[in-house]
C-alpha positions as CSV (number, residue, x, y, z in Angstrom):
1,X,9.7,-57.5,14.7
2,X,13.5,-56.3,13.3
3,X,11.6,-55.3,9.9
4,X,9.3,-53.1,12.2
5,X,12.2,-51.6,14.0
6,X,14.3,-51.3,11.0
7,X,11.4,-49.4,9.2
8,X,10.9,-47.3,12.4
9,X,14.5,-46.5,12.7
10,X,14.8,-45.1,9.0
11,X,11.6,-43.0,10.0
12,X,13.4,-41.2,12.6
13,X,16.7,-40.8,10.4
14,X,14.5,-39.0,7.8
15,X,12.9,-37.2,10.3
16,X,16.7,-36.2,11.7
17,X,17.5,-35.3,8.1
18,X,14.9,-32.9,7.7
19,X,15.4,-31.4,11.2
20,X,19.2,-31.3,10.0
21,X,19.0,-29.3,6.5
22,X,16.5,-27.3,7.9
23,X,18.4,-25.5,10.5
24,X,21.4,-25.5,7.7
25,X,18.9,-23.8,5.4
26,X,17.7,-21.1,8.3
27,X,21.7,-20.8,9.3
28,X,22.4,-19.6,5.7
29,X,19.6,-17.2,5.8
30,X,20.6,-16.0,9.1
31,X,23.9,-14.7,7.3
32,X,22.2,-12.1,5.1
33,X,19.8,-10.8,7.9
34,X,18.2,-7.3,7.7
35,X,16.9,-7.6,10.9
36,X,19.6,-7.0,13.5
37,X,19.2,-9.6,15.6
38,X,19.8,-13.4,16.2
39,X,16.5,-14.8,17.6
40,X,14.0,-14.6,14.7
41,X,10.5,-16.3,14.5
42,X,11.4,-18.8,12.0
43,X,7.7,-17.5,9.7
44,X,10.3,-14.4,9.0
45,X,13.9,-16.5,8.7
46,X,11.5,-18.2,6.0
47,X,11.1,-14.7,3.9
48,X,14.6,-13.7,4.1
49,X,15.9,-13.3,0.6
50,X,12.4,-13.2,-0.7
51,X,12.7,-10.3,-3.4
52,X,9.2,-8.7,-2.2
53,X,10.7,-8.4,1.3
54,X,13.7,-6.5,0.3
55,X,13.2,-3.5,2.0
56,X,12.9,-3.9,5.4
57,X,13.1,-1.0,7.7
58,X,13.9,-1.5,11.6
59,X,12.5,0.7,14.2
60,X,15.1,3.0,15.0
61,X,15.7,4.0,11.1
62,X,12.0,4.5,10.9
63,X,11.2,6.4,13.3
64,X,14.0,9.1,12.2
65,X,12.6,9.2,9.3
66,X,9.2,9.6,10.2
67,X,10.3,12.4,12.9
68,X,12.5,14.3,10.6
69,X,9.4,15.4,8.7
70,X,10.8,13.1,5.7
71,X,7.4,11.6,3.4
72,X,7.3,8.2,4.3
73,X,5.6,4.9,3.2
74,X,5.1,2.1,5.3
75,X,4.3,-1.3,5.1
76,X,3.2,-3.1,8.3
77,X,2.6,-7.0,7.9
78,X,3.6,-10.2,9.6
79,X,4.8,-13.0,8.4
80,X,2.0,-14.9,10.0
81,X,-0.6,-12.7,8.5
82,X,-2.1,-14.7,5.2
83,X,-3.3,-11.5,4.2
84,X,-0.4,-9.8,4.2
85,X,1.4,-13.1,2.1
86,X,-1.5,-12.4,-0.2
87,X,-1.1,-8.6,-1.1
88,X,2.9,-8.4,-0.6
89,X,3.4,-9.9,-4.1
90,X,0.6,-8.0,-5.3
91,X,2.0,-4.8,-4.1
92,X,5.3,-4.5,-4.2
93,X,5.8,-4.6,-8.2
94,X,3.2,-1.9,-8.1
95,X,5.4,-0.2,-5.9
96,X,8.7,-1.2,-8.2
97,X,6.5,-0.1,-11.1
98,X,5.2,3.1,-10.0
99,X,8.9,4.3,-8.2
100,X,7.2,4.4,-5.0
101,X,10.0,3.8,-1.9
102,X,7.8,1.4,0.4
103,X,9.7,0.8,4.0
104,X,8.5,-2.8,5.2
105,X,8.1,-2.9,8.7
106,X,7.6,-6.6,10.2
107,X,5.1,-6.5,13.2
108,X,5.8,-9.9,14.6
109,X,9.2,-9.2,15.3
110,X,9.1,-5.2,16.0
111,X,5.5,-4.7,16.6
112,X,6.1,-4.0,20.5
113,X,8.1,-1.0,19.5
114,X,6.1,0.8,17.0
115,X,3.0,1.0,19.3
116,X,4.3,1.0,22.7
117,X,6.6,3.8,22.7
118,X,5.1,5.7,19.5
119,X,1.7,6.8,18.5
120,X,1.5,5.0,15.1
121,X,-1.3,2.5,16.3
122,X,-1.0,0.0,14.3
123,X,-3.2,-3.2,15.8
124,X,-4.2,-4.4,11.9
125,X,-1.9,-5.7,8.8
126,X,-1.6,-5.7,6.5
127,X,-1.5,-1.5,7.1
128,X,-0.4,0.8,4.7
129,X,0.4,4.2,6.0
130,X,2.0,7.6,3.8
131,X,3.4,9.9,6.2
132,X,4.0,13.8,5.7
133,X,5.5,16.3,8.0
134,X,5.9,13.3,10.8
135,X,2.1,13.0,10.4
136,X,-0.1,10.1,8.9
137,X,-2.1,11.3,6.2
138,X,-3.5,8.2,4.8
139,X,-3.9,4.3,5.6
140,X,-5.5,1.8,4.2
141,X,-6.0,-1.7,6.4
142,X,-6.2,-5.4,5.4
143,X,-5.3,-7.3,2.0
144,X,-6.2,-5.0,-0.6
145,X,-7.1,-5.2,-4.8
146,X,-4.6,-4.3,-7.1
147,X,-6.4,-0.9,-8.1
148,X,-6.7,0.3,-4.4
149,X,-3.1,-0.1,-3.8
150,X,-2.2,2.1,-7.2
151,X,-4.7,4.6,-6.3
152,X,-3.3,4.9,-2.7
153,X,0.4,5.4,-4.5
154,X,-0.9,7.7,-7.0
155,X,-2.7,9.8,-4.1
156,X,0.4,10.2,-1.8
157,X,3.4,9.7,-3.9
158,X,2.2,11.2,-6.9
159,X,2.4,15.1,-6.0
């Protein structure tokens, strides 16, 4: 009977351990934050640092941009979207490659904003949407091959 609690007790250490550095782990993400604010899902804590989601765009800056006739590409995902895990790393060297400026725009924790006070309409994501004159001119939805996503750059940020 002590064996069986002795082996149940170092169970629940490990299990306190891993709670433990986890939380350490998040609190050091937390420090470089592109997000401005505190309470993240922790699917997004989790990308933080990730090189291909480096250029995250919040909704007040995009929505400038968009409405001061800038051209503008955006990436909608969510951390939580498998497709959009998928084609991140398959776009975003294209992107890097091709000298296209893509703004990443994270549904799960902004998606309220972009479609309840704006008429963006994004509902599906991975989405990616060129802007021109503070109007969308092209989108495509969902995870996408490598030659879609170069033909979509080449069609809006090659002119």
């Amino acid at each position: 009977m002590k064996k069986l609690l002795a082996i149940g007790g170092v169970i629940i250490a490990v299990f306190i351990l891993i709670i433990v550095l986890s939380n350490k782990s998040d609190e050091e993400k937390l420090k470089k934050n592109p997000y401005g604010k505190d309470n993240l899902e922790k699917s997004t804590i989790a990308l933080i640092g990730n090189p291909n989601y480096s250029n995250i765009v919040l909704p007040e800056a995009l929505f400038e941009k968009i409405d001061a006739n800038r051209s503008v590409t955006v990436y909608y995902f969510s951390p939580n979207c498998g497709y959009c895990m998928e084609m991140t790393p398959v776009m975003m060297p294209i992107a890097k490659e091709m000298g296209v400026d893509v703004l990443q725009y994270n549904m799960l924790e902004f998606g309220d904003k972009v479609n309840e006070k704006t008429k963006y309409g994004i509902y599906e994501f991975p989405s990616l949407v060129h802007y021109e004159n503070g109007k969308e001119v092209g989108r495509i939805v969902g995870g996408q091959p490598e030659d879609n996503i170069r033909a979509f750059f080449k069609e809006f940020e090659g002119k």
